[in-house]
C-alpha positions as CSV (number, residue, x, y, z in Angstrom):
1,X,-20.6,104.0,-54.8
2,X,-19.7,102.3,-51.6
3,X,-19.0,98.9,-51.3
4,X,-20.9,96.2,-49.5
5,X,-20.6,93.3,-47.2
6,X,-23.8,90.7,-47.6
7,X,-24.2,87.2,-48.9
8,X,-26.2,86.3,-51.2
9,X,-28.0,83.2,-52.9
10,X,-29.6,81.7,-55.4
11,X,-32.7,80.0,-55.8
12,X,-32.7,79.6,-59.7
13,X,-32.6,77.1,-62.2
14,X,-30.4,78.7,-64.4
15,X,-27.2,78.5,-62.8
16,X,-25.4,80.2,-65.9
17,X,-27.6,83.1,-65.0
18,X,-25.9,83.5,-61.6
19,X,-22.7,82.9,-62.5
20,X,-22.8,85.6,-65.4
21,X,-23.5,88.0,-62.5
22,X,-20.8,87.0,-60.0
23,X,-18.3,89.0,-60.6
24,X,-20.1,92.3,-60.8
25,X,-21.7,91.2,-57.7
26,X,-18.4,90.5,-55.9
27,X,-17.2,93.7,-57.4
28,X,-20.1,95.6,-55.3
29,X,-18.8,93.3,-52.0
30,X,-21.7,90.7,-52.5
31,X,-20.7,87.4,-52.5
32,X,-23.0,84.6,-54.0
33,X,-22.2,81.7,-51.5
34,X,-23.3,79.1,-53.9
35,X,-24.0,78.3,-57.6
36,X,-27.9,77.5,-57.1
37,X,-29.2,76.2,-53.9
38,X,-32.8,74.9,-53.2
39,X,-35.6,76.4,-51.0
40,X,-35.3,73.8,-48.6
41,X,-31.9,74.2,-48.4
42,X,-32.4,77.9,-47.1
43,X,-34.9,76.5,-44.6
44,X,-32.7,73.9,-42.8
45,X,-30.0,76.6,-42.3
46,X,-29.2,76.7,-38.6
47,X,-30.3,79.7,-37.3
48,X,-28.1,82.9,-37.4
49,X,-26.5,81.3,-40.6
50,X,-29.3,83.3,-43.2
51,X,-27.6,84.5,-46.8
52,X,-28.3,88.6,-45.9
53,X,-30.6,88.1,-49.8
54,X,-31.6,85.3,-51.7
55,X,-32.7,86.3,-55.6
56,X,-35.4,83.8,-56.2
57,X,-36.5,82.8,-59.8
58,X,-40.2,82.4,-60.4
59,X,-39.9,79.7,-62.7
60,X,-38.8,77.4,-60.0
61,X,-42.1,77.7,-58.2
62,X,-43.9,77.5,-61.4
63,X,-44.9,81.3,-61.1
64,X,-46.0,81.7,-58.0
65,X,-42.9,82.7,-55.8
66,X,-45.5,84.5,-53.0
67,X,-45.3,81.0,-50.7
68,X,-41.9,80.6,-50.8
69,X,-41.1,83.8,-50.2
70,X,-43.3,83.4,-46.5
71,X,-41.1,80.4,-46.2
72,X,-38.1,82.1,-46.2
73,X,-38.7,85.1,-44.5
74,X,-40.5,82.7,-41.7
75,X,-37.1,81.1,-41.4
76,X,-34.7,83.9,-42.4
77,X,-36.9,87.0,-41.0
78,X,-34.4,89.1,-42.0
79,X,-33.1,88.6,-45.6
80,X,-34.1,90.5,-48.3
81,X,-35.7,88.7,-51.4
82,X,-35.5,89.6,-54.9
83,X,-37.5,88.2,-57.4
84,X,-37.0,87.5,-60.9
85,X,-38.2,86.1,-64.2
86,X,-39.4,86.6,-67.5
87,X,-43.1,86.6,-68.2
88,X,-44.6,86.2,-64.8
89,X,-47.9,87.8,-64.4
90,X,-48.3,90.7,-62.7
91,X,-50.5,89.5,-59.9
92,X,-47.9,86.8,-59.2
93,X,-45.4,89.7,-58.6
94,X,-47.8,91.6,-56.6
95,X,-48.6,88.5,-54.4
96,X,-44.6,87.8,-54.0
97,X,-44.3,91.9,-52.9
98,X,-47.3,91.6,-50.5
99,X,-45.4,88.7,-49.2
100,X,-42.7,90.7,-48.3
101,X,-40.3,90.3,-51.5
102,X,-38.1,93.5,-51.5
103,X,-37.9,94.0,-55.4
104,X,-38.2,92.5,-58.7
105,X,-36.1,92.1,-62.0
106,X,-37.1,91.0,-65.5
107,X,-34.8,88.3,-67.2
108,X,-32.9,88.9,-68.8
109,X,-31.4,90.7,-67.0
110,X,-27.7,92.4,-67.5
111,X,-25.6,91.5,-64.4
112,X,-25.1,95.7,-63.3
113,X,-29.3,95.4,-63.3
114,X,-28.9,92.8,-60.6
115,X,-26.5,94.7,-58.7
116,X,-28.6,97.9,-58.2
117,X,-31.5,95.5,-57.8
118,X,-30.1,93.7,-54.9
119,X,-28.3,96.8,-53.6
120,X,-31.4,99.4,-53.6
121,X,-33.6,96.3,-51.7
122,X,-31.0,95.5,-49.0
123,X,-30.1,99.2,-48.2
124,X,-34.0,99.9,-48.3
125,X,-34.6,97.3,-46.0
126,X,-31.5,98.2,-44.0
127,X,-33.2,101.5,-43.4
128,X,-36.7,100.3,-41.9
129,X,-34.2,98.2,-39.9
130,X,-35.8,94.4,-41.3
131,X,-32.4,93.4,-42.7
132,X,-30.1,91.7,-40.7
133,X,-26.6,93.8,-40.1
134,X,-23.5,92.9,-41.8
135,X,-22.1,89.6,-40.0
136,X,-23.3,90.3,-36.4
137,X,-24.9,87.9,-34.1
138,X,-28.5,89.3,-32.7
139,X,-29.7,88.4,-29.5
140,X,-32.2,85.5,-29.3
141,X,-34.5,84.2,-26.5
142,X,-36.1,80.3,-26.7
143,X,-39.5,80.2,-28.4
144,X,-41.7,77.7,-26.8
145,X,-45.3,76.2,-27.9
146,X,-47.3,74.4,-25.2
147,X,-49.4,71.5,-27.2
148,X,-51.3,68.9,-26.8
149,X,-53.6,67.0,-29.4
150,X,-56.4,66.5,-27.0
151,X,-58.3,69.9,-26.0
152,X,-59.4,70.2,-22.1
153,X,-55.9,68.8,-20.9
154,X,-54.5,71.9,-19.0
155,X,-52.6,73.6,-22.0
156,X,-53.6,77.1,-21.2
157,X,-53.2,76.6,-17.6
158,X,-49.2,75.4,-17.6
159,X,-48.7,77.8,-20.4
160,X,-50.0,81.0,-18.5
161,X,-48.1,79.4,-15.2
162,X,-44.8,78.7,-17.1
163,X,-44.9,82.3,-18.3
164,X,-45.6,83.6,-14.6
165,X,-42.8,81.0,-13.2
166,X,-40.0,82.4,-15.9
167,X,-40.8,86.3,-15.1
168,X,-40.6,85.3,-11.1
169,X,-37.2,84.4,-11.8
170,X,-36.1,87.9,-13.9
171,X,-36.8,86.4,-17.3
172,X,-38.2,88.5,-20.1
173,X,-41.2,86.8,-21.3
174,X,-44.1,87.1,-24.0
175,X,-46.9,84.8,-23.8
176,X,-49.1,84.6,-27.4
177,X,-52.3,83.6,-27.3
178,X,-52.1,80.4,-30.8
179,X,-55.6,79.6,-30.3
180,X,-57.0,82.2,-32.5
181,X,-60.8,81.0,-32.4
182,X,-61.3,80.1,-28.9
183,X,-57.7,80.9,-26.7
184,X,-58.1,81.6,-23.3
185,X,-55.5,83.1,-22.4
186,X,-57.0,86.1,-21.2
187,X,-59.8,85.1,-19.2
188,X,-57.0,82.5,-17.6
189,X,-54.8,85.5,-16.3
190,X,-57.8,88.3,-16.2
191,X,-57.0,90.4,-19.4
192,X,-58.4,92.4,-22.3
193,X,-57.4,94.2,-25.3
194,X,-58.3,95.1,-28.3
195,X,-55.1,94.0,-29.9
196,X,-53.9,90.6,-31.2
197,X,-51.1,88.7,-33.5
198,X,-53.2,90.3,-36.6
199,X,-52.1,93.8,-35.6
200,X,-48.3,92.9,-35.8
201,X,-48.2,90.8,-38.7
202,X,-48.3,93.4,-41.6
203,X,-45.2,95.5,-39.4
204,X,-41.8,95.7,-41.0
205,X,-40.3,95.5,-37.5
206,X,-41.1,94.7,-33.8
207,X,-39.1,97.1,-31.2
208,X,-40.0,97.5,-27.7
209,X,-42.1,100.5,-28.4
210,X,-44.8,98.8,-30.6
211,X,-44.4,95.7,-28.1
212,X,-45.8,97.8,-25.5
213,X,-48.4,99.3,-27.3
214,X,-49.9,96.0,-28.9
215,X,-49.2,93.6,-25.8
216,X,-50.7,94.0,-22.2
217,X,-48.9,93.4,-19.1
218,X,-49.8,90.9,-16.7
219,X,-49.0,92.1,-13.0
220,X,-46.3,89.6,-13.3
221,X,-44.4,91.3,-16.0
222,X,-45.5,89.1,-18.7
223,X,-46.4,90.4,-22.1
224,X,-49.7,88.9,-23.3
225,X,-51.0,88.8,-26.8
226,X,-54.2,87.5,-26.6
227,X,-56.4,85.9,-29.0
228,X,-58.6,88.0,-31.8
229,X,-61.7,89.2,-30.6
230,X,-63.3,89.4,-34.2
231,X,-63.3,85.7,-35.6
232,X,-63.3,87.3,-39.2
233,X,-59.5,88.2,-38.6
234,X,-58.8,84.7,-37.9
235,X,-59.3,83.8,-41.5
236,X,-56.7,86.4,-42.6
237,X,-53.4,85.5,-40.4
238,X,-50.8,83.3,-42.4
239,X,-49.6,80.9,-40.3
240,X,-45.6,81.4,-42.3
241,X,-46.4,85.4,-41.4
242,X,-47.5,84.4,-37.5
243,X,-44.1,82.5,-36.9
244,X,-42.1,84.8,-38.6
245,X,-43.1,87.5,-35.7
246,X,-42.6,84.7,-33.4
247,X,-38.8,84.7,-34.2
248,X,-38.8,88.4,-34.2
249,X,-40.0,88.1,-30.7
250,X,-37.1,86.2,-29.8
251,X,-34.7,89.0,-30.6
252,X,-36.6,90.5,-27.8
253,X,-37.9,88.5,-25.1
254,X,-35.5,85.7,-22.9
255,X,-38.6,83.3,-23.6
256,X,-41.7,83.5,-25.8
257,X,-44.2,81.1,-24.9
258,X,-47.3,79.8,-27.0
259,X,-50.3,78.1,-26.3
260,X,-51.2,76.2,-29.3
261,X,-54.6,74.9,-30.6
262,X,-55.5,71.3,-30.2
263,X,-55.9,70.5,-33.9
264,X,-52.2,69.4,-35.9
265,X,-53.1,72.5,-38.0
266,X,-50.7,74.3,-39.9
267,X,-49.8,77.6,-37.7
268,X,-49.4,74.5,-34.7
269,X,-47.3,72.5,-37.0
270,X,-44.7,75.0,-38.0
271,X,-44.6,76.7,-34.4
272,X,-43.2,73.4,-33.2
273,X,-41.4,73.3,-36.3
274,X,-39.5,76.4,-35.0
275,X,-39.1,75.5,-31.2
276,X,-36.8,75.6,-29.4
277,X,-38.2,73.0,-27.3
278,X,-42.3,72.0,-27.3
279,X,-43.8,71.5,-24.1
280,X,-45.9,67.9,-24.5
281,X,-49.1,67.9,-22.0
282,X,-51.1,64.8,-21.2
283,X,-53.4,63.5,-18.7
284,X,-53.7,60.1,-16.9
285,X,-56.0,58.7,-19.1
286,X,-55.2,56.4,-22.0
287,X,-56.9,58.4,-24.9
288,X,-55.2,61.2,-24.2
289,X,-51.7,59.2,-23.9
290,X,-52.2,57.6,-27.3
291,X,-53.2,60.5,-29.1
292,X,-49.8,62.3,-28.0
293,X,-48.1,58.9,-29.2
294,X,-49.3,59.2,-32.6
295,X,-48.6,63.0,-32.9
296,X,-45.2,62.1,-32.0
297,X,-44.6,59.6,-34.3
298,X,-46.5,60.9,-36.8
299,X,-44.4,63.9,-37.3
300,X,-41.0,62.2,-35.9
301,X,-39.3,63.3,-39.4
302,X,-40.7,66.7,-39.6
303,X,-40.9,68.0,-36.1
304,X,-38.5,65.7,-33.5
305,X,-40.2,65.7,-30.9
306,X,-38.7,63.2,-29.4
307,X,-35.3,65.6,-29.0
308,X,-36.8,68.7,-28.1
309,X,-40.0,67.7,-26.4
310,X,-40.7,68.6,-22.7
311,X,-43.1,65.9,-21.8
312,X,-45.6,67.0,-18.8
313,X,-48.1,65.0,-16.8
314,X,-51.1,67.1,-15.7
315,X,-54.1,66.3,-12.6
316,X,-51.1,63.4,-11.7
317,X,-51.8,61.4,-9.8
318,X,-55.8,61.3,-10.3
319,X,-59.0,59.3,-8.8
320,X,-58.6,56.0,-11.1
321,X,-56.7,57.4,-13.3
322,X,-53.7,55.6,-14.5
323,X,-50.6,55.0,-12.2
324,X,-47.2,56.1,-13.0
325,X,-46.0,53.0,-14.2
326,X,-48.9,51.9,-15.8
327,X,-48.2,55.4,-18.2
328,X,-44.6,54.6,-18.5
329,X,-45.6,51.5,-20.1
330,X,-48.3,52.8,-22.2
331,X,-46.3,56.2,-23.0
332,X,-43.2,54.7,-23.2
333,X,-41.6,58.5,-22.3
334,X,-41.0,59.8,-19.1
335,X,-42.7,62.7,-17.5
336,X,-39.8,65.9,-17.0
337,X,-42.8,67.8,-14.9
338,X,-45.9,66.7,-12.9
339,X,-48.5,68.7,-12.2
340,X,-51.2,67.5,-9.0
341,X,-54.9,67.6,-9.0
342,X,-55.9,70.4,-6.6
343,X,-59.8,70.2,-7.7
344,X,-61.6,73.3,-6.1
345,X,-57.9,75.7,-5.5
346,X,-57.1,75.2,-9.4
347,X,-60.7,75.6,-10.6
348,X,-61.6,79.1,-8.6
349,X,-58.3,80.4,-10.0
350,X,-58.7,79.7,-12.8
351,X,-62.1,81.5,-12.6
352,X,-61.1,84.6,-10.8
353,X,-58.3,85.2,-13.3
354,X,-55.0,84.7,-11.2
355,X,-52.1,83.1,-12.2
356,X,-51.1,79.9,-9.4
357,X,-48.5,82.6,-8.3
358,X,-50.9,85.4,-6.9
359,X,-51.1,85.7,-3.0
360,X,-54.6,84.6,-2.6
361,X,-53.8,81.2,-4.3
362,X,-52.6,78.0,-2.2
363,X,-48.6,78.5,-2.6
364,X,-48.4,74.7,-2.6
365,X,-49.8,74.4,-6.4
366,X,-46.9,77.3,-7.4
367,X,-43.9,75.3,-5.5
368,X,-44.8,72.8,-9.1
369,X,-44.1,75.2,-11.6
370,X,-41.1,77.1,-10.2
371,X,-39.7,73.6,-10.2
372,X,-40.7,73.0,-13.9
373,X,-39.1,77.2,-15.1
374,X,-36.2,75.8,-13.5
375,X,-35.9,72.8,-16.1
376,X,-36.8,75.2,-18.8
377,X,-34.3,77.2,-18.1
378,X,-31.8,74.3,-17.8
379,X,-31.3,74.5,-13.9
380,X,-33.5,72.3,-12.2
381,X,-32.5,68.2,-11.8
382,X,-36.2,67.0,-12.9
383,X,-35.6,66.3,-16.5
384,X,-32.1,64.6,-15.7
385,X,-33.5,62.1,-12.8
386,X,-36.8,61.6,-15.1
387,X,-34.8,59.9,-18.0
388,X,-33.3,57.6,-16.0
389,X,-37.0,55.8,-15.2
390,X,-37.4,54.4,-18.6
391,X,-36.3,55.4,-22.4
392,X,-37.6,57.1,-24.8
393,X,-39.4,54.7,-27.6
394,X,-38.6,55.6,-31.0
């Protein structure tokens, strides 16, 4: 029987378990990279750095594995989980397989069971092409949520504009549709479908060819997934599942954009969790300023926004709205991106369903968001002369 070359951990509380198994494990080319580790251990692995299968103990999750197993394929979309235990219920089992866990093993268990376990689930998943190849380094684009806690501020707008700025400049870019009762993102750029993020979610793999069958294609070049049509089908998408196909779009896009929902909910939460970098939109008025305040400090352990946050003015400067230093000293951040008021030219785009960057829109409002793409990508001077005007407050 050939040999293999995967790592593998151990999420377990009995470490004599695992180390009863090592050498027949090592023997089949499958190293166990630590004694027991911890599921948040697995989940604050830098990315590219997954074990290629983690054997994961029910008991540890007090026999219900089926959440952690969303965990770590949401973080590790590629390993391959196998779940053990002695006495776990059946429906506990089936829930952990419906989560995606590749295979299951009674304890106890003798170590040649494990072996075969771990061995027929990786080389199964190998085949419908979910597991990550032996030691190679995949290709991965910059996943990037537009948010802001206050609904009404422009989020849709700079996240369909963003999207139309990257492709301009030969980018690859998906733009999802997070809002899944109410997301505009469609009417904003003038498209339908019948598909959305529910369609993908339950696929063992995402290649180009179902990509172009499930998304539609602005004029631009940008892949849209828009929001559900049916509100029923909102109720059914896992917010561990949705992010999971987020990463998975990474491995094929240059960017993947989101526009989030204005509630801190869970599916916005772990989105930004997984950023790259979070776009930050306010307006010139001092609700909306302090509710982006306490989201950032609120969450300043869990999410960091204050490292990778993009923070973005929007309808700047506005009739008696705040002044720029009047929001410096209420924000205490400065602004990488501004984005003017144009009244009517932004409003009967918006309703005619073209991006800022169509031919029959005022250039002028465009000239704003190439500038912004270019300190996405990392190329513009915006973000470096912004952060000289005052510092971030921590």
């Amino acid at each position: 029987m050939s040999s293999l070359s995967i790592d593998l951990e151990y999420i377990d509380a009995d470490v004599q378990a695992a180390e009863s198994a090592r050498a027949a494990l090592a023997e089949a080319g499958i190293t166990v990279t630590a004694r027991s580790v911890s599921l948040d251990a697995i989940l604050a692995r830098p990315q590219g750095t997954c074990p290629h299968a983690v054997v994961l103990d029910v008991a540890v999750f007090s026999g219900e594995p089926a959440l952690a197993v969303r965990q770590i394929l949401a973080h590790c979309p590629e390993a391959v989980i196998v779940v053990t235990g002695s006495g776990a219920p059946a429906s506990a089992i089936s829930r952990a397989v419906s989560a995606g866990a590749r295979g299951f093993l009674l304890k106890p268990y003798q170590p040649a069971d494990l072996v075969a376990t771990v061995r027929d689930a990786y080389e199964s998943a190998r085949a419908l092409g979910r597991a990550r190849p032996e030691h190679t380094t995949a290709r991965r684009g910059k996943l990037i949520p537009v948010y802001s806690p206050k609904g009404g501020v422009g989020c849709t707008t700079i996240a369909t504009n963003l999207a139309v700025a990257l492709a301009s400049k030969s980018y690859s870019v998906a733009l999802v549709d997070l809002d899944l009762q109410f997301g505009d993102v469609g009417s904003v750029l003038d498209l339908k479908s019948v598909n959305s993020i529910a369609d993908l979610l339950a696929q063992p793999e995402i290649t180009e060819e179902l990509v172009n069958d499930t998304f539609v294609t602005h004029s631009s070049g940008v892949k849209v997934l828009v929001a559900p049509e049916n509100l029923s089908v909102v109720e059914t998408i896992d917010a561990a599942d949705a992010v999971a196909l987020l990463k998975k779009l990474t491995g094929l896009f240059d960017y993947v954009i989101c526009d989030l929902w204005s509630s801190l909910e869970e599916l916005s939460i772990q989105t930004m969790r997984a950023a790259d970098q979070v776009v930050l939109v306010t307006t010139p008025e001092l609700p909306a300023l302090r509710n982006l305040v306490r989201v950032v400090t609120a969450t300043r352990d869990d999410l960091h926004l204050d490292d990778k946050a993009l923070f973005v003015g929007n309808r700047l400067p506005g009739k008696g709205s705040l002044s720029t230093e009047e929001i410096l000293r209420a924000f205490g951040r400065p602004f990488v991106a501004t984005f003017p008021s144009e009244g009517v030219g932004i409003t009967e785009a918006i309703n005619r369903g073209l991006s800022f960057f169509d031919s029959r829109v005022n250039p002028r409002i465009a000239k704003h968001y190439r500038a912004f793409a270019d300190i996405v990508v990392g190329t513009g001077e915006g973000k470096s002369r912004a952060a000289q005007q005052a510092p971030a407050t921590r």
